[in-house]
C-alpha positions in Angstrom: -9.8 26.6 -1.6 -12.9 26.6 0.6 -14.9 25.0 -2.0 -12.2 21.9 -2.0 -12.3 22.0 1.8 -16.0 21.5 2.0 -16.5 19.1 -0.6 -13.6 17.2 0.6 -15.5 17.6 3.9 -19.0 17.0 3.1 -17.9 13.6 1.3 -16.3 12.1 4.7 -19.5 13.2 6.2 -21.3 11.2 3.8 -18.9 8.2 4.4 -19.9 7.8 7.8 -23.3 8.1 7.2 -23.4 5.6 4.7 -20.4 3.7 5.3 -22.6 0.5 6.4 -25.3 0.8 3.8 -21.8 -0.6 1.6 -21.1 -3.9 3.5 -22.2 -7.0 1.5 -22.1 -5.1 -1.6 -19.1 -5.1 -4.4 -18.8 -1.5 -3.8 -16.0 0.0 -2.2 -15.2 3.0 -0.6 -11.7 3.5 -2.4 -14.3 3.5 -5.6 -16.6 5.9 -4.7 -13.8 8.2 -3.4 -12.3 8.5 -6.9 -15.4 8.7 -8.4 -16.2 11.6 -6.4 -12.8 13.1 -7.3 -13.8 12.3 -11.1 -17.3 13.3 -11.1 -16.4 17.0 -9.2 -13.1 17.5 -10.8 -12.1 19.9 -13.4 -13.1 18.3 -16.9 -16.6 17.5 -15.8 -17.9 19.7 -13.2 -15.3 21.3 -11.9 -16.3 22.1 -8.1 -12.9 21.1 -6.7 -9.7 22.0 -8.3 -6.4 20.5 -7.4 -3.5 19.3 -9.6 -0.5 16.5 -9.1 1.5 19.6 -8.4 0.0 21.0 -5.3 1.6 20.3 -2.4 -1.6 19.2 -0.6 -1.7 16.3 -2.4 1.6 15.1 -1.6 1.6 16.1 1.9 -1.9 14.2 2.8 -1.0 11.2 0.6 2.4 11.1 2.4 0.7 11.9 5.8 -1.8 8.5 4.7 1.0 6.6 3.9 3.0 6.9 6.7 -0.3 6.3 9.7 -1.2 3.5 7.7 2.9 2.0 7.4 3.2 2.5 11.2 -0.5 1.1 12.4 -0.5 -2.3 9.8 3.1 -2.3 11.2 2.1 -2.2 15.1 -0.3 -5.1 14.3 2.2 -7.7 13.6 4.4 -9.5 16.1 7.5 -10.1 13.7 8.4 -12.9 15.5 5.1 -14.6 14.9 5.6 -13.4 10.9 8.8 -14.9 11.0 7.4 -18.1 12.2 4.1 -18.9 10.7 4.3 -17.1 7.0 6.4 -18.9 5.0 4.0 -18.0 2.0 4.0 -14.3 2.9 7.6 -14.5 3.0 8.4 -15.8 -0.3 6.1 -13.2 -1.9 8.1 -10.8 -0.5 11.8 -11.9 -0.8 10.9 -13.5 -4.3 8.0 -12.0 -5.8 8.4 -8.6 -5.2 11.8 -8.7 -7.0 10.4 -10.6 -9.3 7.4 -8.4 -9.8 10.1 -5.5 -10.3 11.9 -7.5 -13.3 8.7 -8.6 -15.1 7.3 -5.0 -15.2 10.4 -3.6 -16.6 10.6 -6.1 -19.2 6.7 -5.4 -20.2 7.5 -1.8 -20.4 10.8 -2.2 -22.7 8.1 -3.9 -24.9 5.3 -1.3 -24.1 7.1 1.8 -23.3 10.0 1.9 -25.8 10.0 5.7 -25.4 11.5 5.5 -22.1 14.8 4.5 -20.5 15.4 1.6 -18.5 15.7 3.4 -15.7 12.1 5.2 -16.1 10.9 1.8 -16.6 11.7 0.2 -13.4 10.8 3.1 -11.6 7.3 2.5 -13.0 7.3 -1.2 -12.5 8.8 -0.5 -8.2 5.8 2.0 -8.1 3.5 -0.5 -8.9 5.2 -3.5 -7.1 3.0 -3.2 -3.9 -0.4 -4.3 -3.2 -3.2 -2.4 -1.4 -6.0 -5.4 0.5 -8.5 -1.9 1.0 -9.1 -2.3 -2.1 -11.0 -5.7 -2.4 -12.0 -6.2 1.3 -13.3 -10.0 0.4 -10.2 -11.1 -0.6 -8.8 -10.7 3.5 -12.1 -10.4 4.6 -14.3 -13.5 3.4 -14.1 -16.1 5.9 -14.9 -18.7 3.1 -11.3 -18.5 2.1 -8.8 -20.7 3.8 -7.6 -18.7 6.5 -3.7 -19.7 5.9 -4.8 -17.4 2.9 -6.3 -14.5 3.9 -3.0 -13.9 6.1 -0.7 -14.5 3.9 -2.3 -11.5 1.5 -2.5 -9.8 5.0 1.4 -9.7 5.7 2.0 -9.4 2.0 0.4 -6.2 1.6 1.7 -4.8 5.1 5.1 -5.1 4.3 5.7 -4.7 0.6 4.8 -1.0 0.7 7.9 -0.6 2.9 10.5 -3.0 1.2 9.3 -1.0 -2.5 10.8 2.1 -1.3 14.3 1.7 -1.5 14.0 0.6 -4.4 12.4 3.7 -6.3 14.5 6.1 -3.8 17.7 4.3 -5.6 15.5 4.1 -8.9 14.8 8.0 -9.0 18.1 8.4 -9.1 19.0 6.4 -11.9 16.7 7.6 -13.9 18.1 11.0 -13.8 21.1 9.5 -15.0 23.5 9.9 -12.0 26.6 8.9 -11.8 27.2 7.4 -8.9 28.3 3.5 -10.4 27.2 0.3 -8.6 29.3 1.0 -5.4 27.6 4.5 -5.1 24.2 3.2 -5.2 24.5 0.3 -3.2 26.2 2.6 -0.6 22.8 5.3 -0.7 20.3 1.9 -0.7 22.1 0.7 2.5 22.3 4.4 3.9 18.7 5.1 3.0 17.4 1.8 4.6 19.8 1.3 7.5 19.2 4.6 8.7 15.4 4.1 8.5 15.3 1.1 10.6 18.1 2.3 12.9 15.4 5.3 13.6 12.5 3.2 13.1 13.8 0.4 15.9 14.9 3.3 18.1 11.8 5.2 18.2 9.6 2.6 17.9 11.2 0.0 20.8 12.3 3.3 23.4 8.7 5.0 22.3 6.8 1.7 22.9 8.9 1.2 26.4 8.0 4.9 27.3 4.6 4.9 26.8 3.9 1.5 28.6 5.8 2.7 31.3 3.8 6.1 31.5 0.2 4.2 31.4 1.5 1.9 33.8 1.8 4.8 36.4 -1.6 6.6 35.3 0.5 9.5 33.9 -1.1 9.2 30.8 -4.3 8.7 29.6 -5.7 7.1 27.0 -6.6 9.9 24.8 -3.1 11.1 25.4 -2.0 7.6 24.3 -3.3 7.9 21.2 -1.8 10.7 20.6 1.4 9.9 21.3 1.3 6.8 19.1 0.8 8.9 16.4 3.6 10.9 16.7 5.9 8.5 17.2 5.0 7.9 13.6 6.0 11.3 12.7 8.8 11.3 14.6 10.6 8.0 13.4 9.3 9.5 9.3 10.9 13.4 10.3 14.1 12.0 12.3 14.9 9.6 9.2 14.6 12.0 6.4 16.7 14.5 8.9 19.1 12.2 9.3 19.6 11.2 5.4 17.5 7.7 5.8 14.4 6.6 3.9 11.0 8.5 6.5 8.9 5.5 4.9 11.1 3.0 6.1 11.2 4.4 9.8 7.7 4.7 9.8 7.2 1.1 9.0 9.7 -0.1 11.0 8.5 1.8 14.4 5.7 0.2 14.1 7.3 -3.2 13.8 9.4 -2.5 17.2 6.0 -0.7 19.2 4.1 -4.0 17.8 6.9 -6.8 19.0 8.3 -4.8 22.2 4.7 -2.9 23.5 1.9 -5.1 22.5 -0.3 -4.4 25.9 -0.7 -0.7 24.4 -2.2 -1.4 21.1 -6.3 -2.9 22.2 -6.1 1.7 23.4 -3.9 3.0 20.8 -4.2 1.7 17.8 -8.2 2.6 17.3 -7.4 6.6 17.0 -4.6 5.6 14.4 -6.5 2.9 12.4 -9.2 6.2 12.2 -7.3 8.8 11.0 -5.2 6.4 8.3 -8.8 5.8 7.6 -9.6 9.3 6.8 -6.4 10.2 5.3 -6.2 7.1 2.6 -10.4 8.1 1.6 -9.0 12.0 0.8 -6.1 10.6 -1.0 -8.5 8.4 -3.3 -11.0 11.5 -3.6 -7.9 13.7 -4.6 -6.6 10.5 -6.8 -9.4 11.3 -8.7 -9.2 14.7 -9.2 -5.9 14.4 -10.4 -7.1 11.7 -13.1 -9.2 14.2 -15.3 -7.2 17.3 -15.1 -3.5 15.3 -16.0 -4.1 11.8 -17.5 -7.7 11.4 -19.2 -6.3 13.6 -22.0 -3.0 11.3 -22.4 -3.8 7.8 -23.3 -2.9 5.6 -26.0 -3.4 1.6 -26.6 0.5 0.9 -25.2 -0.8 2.8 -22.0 -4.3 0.9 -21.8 -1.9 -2.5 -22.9 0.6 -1.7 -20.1 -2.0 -1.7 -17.2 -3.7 -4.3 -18.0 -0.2 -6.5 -18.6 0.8 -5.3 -14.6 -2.6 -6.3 -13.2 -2.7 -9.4 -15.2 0.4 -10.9 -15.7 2.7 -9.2 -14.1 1.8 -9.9 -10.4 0.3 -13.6 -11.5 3.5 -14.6 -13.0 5.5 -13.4 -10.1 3.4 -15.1 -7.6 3.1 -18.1 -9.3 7.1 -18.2 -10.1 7.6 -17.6 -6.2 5.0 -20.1 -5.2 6.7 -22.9 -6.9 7.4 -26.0 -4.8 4.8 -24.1 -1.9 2.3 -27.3 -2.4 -0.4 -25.0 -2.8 -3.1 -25.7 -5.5 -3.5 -23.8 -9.2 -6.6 -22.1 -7.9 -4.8 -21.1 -4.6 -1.6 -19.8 -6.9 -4.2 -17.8 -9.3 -6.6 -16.3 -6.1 -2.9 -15.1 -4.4 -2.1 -13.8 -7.9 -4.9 -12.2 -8.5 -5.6 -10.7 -5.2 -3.3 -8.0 -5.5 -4.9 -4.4 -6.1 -2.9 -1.8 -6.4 -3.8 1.5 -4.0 -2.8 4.2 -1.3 1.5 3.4 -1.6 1.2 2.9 -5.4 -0.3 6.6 -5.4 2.2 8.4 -3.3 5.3 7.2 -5.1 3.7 8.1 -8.3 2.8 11.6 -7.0 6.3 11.7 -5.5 7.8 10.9 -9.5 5.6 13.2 -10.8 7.2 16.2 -8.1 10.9 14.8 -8.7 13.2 17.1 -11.1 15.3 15.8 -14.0 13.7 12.3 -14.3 13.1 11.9 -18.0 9.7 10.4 -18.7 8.5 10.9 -15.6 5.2 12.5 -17.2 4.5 9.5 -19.0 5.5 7.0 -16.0 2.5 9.0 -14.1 0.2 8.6 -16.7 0.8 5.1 -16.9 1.2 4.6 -13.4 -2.2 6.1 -13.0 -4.6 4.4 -15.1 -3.2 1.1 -13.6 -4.3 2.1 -10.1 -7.7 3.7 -11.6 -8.2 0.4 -13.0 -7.2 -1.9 -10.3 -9.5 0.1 -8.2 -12.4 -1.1 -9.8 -11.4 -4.2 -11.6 -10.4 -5.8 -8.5 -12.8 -4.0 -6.3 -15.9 -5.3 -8.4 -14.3 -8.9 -8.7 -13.3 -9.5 -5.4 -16.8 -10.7 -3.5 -17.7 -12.7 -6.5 -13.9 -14.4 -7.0 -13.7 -14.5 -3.3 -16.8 -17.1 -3.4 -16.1 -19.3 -6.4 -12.6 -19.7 -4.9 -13.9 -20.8 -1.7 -16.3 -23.2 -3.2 -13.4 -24.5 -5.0 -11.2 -25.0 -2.0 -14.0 -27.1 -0.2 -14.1 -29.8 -3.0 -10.7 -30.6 -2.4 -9.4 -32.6 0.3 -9.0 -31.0 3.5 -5.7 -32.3 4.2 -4.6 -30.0 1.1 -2.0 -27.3 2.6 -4.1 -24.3 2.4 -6.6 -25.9 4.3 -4.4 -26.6 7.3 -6.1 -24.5 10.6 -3.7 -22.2 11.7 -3.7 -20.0 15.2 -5.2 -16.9 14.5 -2.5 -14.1 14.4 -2.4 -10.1 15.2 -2.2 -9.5 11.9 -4.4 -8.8 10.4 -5.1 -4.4 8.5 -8.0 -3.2 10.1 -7.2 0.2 8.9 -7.2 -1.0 5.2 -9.9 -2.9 5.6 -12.2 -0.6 6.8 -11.0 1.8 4.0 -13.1 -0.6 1.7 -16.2 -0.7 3.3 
């Protein structure tokens, strides 16, 4: 255990350090975190030792996953979403589902080993999108900012709305009986309970704190702090309460972002840094995990799947929900593209790997996994270079074209997960 903790360690050390030396380059910090993990994992030279099964994983990755939820969360202003991201909104209400359907269709093809149920589990774990991953794609000024937004929003929210799904998707894969009725009823408990929390603690949490730092009662160390916890504390008093802790975490930061948005220029730095931090261990650990449990179990329907999700997949459902959107064929493909799959993709496929009595749930993490490892480096190599040639395309056209149209810049925009890139 010590010699995890200071490799684990030394390697954020050497982020900071060299953290800048990075910018400008196609390298990304997601890549060389899991190629740290691969490099000093058992099956090469086995420095650092951890497995899917240790509860460090899950708890750090959870712990990542929930920071990061609640800070992209406090960044928007949903009304502002709402009003200016009708692109955003359709990938979301129609390519996400969409996404969902395609990727269990490719895996009945694929994967005939496993159940429909296992199947779209699989395809909800990799439904959501991670912009750390391939910084230029959010991050290029080049590209039409209308864009660059859109992917912004889409990859806030999406890890959110996938949850319900594979909490109701778990469960029918271990063949429960609960009918229709009985799962509808646990996908409305799970997410009504979760916002319920989330508004409550986010919008009373928010009010509290502005109304502490308004008197000088607080400071802004202290501030910090307590954003944090109301993280935790809308995640803990869900999952207490029988609703979905993802979900409340994502939400509270919705509500702080909409009802307390004078906090977040001193709060949301110390947050942004330790989602940071948590999201680079997860990859490191990511890694780890890859030698010891999935280099050993491949085969050409694996390799076939993840490359179907990352290439057609996501595409199709992008381009299906895009239709009538006005945008351009090199707009629909850059959005379609643009869609790497990272930090919320890894938790739920750690949390599948932990659950009892799903069948195939061994080979939904194998698969799972080499479609992140891949999309880590596929789309983080490709996305400076695609990132250009798409914005040389867009200025040939006509500037009346609608992705072209200036819009106001909004608050949100993922500092943490950008940053996790560099």
């Amino acid at each position: 255990m010590d010699a995890n903790v200071f490799v684990v360690a030394l390697a954020v050390l050497l982020f900071g350090l060299l953290a800048g030396r990075l910018q400008g380059t196609p390298i990304t910090m997601p890549m060389v975190f899991t190629a740290v993990g691969l490099l000093l994992g058992p099956g090469m030279l086995g420095v650092i030792h951890f497995d899917v099964e240790n509860e460090t994983v899950s708890l750090l990755a959870e712990a990542a996953l929930v920071v990061v939820l609640f800070t992209d969360a406090s960044r928007m202003d949903l009304r502002t979403v709402w009003k200016e991201h009708s692109l955003a909104l359709r990938l979301l209400a129609i390519g996400l589902p969409l996404a969902l359907l395609i990727g269990t269709g490719a895996g009945m093809l694929l994967l005939p080993e496993l159940s429909l149920g296992a199947v779209a589990l699989l395809a909800a774990t990799l439904a959501p999108t991670d912009a750390a991953l391939g910084q230029s794609f959010v991050n290029n000024t080049s590209v039409p900012q209308r864009i660059r937004q859109t992917l912004n929003v889409e990859s806030g929210l999406n890890d959110g709305l996938a949850v319900p799904f594979i909490t109701i998707l778990l469960d029918v894969a271990r063949h429960q009986t609960g009918g229709a009725w009985g799962y509808a009823e646990l996908f409305v408990s799970l997410v009504g309970i979760g916002i319920g929390i989330g508004i409550l603690v986010g919008w009373l949490g928010g009010r509290v704190l502005e109304w502490s730092a308004s008197r000088d009662w607080a400071t802004e160390t202290t501030q910090r702090l307590a954003t944090i916890s109301l993280a935790a504390i809308a995640y803990a008093g869900a999952e207490l309460l029988g609703g979905n802790g993802f979900v409340a975490a994502f939400t509270a930061g919705l509500a702080v972002g909409t009802s307390a948005r004078t906090l977040l220029p001193r709060t949301t730095g110390f947050a942004e840094a330790e989602g940071q931090l948590l999201t680079l261990i997860t990859f490191l650990l990511f890694g780890t995990i890859m030698v010891v449990d999935v280099f050993g179990d491949v085969s050409w329907r694996i390799i076939a799947y993840a490359l179907v999700s990352l290439f057609l997949v996501r595409p199709v459902a992008v381009a299906l929900s895009l239709v009538g959107a006005r945008l351009s064929l090199g707009s629909v493909s850059f959005i379609g593209w643009a869609g790497p799959r990272g930090l919320a993709s890894i938790v739920y496929t750690v949390l599948i790997a932990e659950a009892a009595g799903v069948p195939g749930a061994e080979l939904v993490f194998v698969v799972a996994a080499w479609t992140i490892l891949l999309s880590i480096y596929l789309h983080g190599l490709s996305a400076a270079s695609l990132s250009e040639r798409y914005a040389r395309h867009t200025t040939r056209r006509h500037h009346s074209a609608p992705e072209h149209r200036e819009t106001t810049e909004l608050p949100v925009c993922l500092p943490a997960r950008r940053e996790t890139s560099r």
